[in-house]
C-alpha positions as CSV (number, residue, x, y, z in Angstrom):
1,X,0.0,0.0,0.0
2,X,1.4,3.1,-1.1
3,X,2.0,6.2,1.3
4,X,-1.1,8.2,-0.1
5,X,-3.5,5.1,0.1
6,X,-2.2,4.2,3.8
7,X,-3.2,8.0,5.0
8,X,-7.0,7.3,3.5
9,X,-7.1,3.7,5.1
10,X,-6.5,5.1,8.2
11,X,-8.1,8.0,8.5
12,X,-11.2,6.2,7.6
13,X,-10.6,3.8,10.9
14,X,-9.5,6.7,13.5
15,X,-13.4,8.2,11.9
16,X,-15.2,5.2,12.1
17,X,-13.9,5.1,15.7
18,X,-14.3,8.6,16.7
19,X,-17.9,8.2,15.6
20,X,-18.3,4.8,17.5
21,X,-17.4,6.8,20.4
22,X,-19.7,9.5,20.3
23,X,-22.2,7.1,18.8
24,X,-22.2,5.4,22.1
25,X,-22.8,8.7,24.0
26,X,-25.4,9.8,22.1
27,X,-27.1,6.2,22.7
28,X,-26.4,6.1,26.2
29,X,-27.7,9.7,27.0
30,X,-31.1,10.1,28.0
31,X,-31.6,13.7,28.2
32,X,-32.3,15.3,25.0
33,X,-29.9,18.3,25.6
34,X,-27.2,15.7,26.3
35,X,-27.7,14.1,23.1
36,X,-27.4,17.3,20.9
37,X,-24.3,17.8,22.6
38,X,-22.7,14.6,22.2
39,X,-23.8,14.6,18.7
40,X,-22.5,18.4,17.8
41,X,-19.2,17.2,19.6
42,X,-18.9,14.2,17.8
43,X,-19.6,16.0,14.1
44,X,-17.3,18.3,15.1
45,X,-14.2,16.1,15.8
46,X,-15.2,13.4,13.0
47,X,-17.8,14.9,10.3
48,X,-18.4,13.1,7.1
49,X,-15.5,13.9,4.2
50,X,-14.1,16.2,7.0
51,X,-10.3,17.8,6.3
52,X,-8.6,16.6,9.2
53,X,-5.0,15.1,8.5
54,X,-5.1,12.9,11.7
55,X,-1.3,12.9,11.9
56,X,-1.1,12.3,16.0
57,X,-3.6,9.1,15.7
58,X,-1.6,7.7,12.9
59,X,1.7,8.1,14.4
60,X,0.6,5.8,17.6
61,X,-0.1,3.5,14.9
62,X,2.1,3.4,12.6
63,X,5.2,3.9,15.3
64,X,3.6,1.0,16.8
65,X,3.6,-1.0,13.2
66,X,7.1,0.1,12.4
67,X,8.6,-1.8,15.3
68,X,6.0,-4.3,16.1
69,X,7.9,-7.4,18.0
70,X,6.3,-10.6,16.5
71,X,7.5,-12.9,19.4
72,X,5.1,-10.5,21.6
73,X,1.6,-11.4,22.4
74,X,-0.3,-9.4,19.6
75,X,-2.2,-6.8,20.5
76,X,-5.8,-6.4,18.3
77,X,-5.8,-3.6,16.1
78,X,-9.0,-2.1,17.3
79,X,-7.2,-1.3,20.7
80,X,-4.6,0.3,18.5
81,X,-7.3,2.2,16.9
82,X,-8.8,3.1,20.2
83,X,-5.6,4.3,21.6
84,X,-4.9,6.3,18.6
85,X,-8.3,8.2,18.8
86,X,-7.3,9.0,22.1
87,X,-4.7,11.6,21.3
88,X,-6.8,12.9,18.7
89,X,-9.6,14.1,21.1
90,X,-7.0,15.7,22.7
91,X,-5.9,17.6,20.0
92,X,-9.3,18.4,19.5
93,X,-9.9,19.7,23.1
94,X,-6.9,22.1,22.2
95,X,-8.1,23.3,19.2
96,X,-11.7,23.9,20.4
97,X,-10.2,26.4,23.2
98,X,-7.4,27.7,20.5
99,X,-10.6,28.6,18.0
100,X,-11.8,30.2,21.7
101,X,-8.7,31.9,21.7
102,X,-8.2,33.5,18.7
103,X,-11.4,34.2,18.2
104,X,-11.4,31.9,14.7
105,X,-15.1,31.2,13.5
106,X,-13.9,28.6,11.2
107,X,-11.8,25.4,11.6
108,X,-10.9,23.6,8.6
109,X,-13.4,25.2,6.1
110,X,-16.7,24.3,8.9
111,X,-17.8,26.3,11.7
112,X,-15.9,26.1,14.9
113,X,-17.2,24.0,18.0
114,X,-18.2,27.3,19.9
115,X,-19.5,28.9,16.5
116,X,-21.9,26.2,16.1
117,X,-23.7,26.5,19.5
118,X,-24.1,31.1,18.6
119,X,-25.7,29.3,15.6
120,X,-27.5,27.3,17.4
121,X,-28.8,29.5,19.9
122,X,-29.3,32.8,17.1
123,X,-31.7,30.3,15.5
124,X,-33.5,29.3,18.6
125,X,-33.2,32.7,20.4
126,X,-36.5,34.8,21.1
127,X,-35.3,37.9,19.2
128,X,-36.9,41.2,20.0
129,X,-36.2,44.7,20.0
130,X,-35.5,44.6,24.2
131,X,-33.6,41.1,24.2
132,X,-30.7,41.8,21.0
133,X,-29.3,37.9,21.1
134,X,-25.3,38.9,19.6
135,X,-23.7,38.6,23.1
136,X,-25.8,36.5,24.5
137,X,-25.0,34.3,21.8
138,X,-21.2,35.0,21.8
139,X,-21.2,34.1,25.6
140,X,-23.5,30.6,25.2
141,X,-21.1,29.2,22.3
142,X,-17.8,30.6,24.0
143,X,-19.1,28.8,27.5
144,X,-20.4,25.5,25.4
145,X,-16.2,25.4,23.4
146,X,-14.9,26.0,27.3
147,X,-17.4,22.8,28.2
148,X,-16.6,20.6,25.3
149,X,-13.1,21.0,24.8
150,X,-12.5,20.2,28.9
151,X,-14.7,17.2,28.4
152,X,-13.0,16.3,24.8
153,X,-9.6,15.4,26.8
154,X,-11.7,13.7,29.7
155,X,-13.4,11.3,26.7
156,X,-9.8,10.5,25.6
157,X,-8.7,9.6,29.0
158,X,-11.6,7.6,29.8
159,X,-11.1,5.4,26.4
160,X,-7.2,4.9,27.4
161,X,-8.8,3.6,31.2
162,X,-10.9,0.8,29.3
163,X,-8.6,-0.4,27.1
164,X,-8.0,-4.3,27.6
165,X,-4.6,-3.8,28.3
166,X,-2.9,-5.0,31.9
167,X,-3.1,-2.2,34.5
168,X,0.8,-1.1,34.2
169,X,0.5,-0.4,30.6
170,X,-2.8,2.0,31.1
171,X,-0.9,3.4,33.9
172,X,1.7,4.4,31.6
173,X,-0.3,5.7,28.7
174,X,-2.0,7.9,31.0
175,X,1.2,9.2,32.3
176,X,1.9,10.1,28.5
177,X,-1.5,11.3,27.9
178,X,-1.0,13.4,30.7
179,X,2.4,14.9,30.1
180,X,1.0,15.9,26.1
181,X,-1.6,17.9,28.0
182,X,0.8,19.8,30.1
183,X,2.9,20.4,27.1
184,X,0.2,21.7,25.2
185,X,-1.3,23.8,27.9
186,X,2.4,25.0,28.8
187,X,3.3,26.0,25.0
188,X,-0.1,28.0,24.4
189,X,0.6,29.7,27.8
190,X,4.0,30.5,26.3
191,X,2.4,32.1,23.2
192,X,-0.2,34.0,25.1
193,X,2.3,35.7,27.0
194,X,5.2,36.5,24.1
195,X,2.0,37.7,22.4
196,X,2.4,40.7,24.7
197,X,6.1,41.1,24.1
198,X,7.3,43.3,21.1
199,X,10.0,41.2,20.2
200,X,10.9,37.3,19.9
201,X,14.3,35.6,19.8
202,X,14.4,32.2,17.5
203,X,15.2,30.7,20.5
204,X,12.1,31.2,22.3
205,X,10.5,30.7,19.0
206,X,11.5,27.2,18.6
207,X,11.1,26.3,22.6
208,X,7.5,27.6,22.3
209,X,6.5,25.6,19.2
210,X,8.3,22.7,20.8
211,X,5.6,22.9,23.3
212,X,2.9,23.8,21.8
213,X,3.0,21.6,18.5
214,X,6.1,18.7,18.9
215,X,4.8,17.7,22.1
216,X,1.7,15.9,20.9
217,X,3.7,14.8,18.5
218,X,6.2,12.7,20.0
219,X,4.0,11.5,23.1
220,X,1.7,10.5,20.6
221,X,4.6,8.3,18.7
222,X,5.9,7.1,22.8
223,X,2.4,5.6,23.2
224,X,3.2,3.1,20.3
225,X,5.9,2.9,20.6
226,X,5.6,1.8,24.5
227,X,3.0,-0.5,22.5
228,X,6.0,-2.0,20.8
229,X,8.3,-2.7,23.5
230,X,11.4,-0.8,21.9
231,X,14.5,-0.6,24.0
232,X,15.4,3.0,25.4
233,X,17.8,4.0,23.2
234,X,15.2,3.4,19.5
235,X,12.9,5.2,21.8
236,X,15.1,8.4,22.3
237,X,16.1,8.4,18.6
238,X,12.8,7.9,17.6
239,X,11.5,10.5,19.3
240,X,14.4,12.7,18.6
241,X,13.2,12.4,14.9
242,X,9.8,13.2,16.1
243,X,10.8,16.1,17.4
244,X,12.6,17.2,14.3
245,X,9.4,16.6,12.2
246,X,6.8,18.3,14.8
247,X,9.1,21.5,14.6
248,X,9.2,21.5,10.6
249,X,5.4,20.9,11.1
250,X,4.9,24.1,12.9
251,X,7.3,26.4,10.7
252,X,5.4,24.9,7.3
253,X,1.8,25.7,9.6
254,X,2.9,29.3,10.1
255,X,4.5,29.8,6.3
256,X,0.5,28.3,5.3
257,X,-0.9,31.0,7.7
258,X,0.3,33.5,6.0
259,X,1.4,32.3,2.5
260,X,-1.2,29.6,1.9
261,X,-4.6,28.1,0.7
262,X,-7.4,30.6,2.1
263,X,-9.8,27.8,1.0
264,X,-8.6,25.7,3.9
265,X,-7.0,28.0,6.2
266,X,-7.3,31.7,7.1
267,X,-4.2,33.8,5.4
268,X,-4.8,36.7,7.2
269,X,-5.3,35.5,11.3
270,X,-1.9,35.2,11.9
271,X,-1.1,38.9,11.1
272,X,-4.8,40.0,12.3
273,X,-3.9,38.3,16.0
274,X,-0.6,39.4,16.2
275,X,0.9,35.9,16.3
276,X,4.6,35.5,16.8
277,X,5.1,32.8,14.0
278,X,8.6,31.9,12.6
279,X,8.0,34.8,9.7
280,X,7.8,37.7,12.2
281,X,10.4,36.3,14.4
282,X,13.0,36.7,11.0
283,X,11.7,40.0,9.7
284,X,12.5,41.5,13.5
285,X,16.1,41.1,12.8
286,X,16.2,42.8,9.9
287,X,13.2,45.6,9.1
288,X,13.6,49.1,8.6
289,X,12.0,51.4,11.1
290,X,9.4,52.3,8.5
291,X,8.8,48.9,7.7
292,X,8.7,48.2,11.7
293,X,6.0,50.8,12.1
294,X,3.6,49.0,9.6
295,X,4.1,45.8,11.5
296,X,3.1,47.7,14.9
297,X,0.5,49.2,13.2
298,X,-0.9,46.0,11.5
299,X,-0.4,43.4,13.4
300,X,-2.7,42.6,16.2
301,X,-5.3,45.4,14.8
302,X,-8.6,43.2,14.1
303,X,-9.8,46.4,12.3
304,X,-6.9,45.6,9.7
305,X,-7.6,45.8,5.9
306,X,-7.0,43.1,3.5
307,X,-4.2,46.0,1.5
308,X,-3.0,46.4,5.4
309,X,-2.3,43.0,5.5
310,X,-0.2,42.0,2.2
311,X,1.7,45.2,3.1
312,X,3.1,42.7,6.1
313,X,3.0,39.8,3.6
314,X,5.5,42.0,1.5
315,X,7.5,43.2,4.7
316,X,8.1,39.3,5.0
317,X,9.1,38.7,1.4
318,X,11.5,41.7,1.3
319,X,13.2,41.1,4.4
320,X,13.9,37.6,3.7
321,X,11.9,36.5,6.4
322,X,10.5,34.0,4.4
323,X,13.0,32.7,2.5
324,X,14.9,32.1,6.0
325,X,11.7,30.2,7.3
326,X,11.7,28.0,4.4
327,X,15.4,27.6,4.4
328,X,14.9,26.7,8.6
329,X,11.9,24.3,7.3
330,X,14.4,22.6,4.8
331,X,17.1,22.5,7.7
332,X,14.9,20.7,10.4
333,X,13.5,18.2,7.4
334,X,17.4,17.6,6.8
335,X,18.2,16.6,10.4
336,X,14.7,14.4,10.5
337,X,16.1,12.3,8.1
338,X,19.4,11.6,9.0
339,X,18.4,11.2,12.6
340,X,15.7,8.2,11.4
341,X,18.5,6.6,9.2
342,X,20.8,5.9,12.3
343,X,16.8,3.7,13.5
344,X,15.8,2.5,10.1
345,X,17.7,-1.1,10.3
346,X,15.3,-1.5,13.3
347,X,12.2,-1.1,11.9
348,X,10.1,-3.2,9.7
349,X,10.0,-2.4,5.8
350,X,7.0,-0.6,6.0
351,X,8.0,1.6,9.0
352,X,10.7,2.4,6.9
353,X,9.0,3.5,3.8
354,X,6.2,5.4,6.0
355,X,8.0,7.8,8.1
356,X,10.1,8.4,4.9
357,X,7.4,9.5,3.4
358,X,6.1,11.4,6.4
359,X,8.7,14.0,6.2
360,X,7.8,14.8,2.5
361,X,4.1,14.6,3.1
362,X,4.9,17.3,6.4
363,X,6.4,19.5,4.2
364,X,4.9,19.2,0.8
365,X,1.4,20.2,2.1
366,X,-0.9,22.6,1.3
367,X,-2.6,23.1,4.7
């Protein structure tokens, strides 16, 4: 199976098992307002023909596949599966309190979690001249996206607690399940607080999308690979590469922020928010002081103009700050690979060929 037909196959599993999980909620729930819930969370995180890459999911699996002992009892794919969908309600969880945030409406072309329940309520409010239902909506779908993303990582957790496996293996995938949590948490609080600071070093660039993005990453990769039984020293490799690869991830996310898709992805939010993403960190170094006063002036203004903002796209081009990105993209996707060729004799033929192909895919796409 070729790298393109492995990513369908199995992000038509880690749906179909999304799905049977909020399937079951829905089923089990008895109260009517329970059931819209579990059923708006559920579309949300796994709607039909949805966009979602499902790159943490498929990396418990496949790092599990890629060093799969076969002298070890097996372990049944669905729990695999399971597991997998695990990590991905917790990267939804994050991404219903980023859209929260960073005030985004939309999340990969479809209505955030939070925008969904304004819709809701706008079209169930009793509208009149004395009762104007704008905040009131605003403040019921920002409360429901606080709700459901907390819940989101509490579904995940509960799913890792019922897996068949023996009770020092859950207690370890918990452990990791807990520790991508922190890491997320810790790397947004990181960016909500350089967000405030005029200036960014590259260090502090990289530690914060280390945090913020990598994490997930490589805990998601430790969980199969913890699966797998690899010695200590594969481990730290392998999730040295990971590391590598989340970091390019992020850089190529913030060069598609900017410089992307708009079908897919806003091209304006980054600059509209103010985000410190690897394009503004470059252009710092280097801007003129007129060039600087249209990035103060620009950036973080939600007022700004569609002309303001490719005046910063241009600042980026002219100073090089993209071109450096790209060439720091290139540089990390370098490392990735000779890092996994000191771990490929270890892993099975297909591991080989698939995290090969990973580090194109990560940096070849489009959003």
């Amino acid at each position: 199976m070729d790298f393109q037909s492995i990513l369908v196959h199995e992000k038509a599993q880690f749906d179909k098992e999304l799905r049977a999980i909020f399937d079951s909620k829905v089923q089990e729930s008895k109260n009517p307002i329970l059931k819209n819930y579990y059923q708006m969370l559920g579309e949300y995180i796994s709607p039909n023909g949805g966009e979602a890459k499902r790159l943490r999911p498929l990396l418990v699996h496949q790092a599990f596949e890629a060093f799969r002992n076969p002298t070890q009892k097996p372990i049944p794919q669905g729990v695999i599966y399971r597991l997998a969908c695990c990590v991905e309600l917790l990267h939804n969880a994050s991404l219903i309190h980023d859209d929260i945030i960073d005030n985004d409406a939309f999340r990969r072309g479809q209505p955030a979690f939070h925008t969904r329940y304004m819709d809701q309520y706008l079209k169930n409010a009793n509208i009149t001249a004395k009762n104007p239902p704008e905040k009131r909506a605003a403040d019921f779908g920002r409360n429901m996206g606080i709700l459901g993303g907390d819940h989101a990582y509490f579904i995940g957790l509960e799913s890792i607690i019922k897996l068949p496996l023996n009770s020092e293996t859950r207690v370890k995938l918990v452990e990791l399940y807990h520790q991508a949590f922190d890491g997320i948490v810790e790397g947004v609080i990181i960016e909500e607080n350089l967000a405030n600071i005029p200036e960014i070093s590259l260090e502090d660039y990289m530690f914060m999308i280390q945090m913020k993005t990598a994490h997930l990453l490589l805990k998601s990769a430790a969980m199969g690979l913890l699966l797998a039984g690899v010695s200590p020293v594969i481990e730290q490799k392998m999730l040295e590469f990971i590391t590598k690869l989340g970091q390019a991830f992020q850089i190529q996310d913030d060069i598609l922020g900017t410089f992307g898709d708009s079908v897919h992805k806003p091209t304006d939010s980054d600059i509209i928010e103010g985000k410190k993403t690897v394009l503004l960190t470059h252009a710092l170094t280097t801007m003129t002081p007129a060039q600087l006063k249209v990035i103060q002036e620009v950036m973080g203004n939600p007022q700004a103009r569609p002309g303001e903002v490719e005046r910063v796209r241009e600042i980026f081009r002219s100073t090089g700050a993209l071109a450096k990105s790209q060439g720091l993209l290139k540089t990390l996707t370098i490392a990735a690979r000779e890092t996994l060729k000191e771990i490929l004799p270890n892993m099975t033929p297909g591991g080989r060929d698939f995290f090969g192909n990973l580090i194109d895919f990560i940096i070849q796409r489009t959003y």
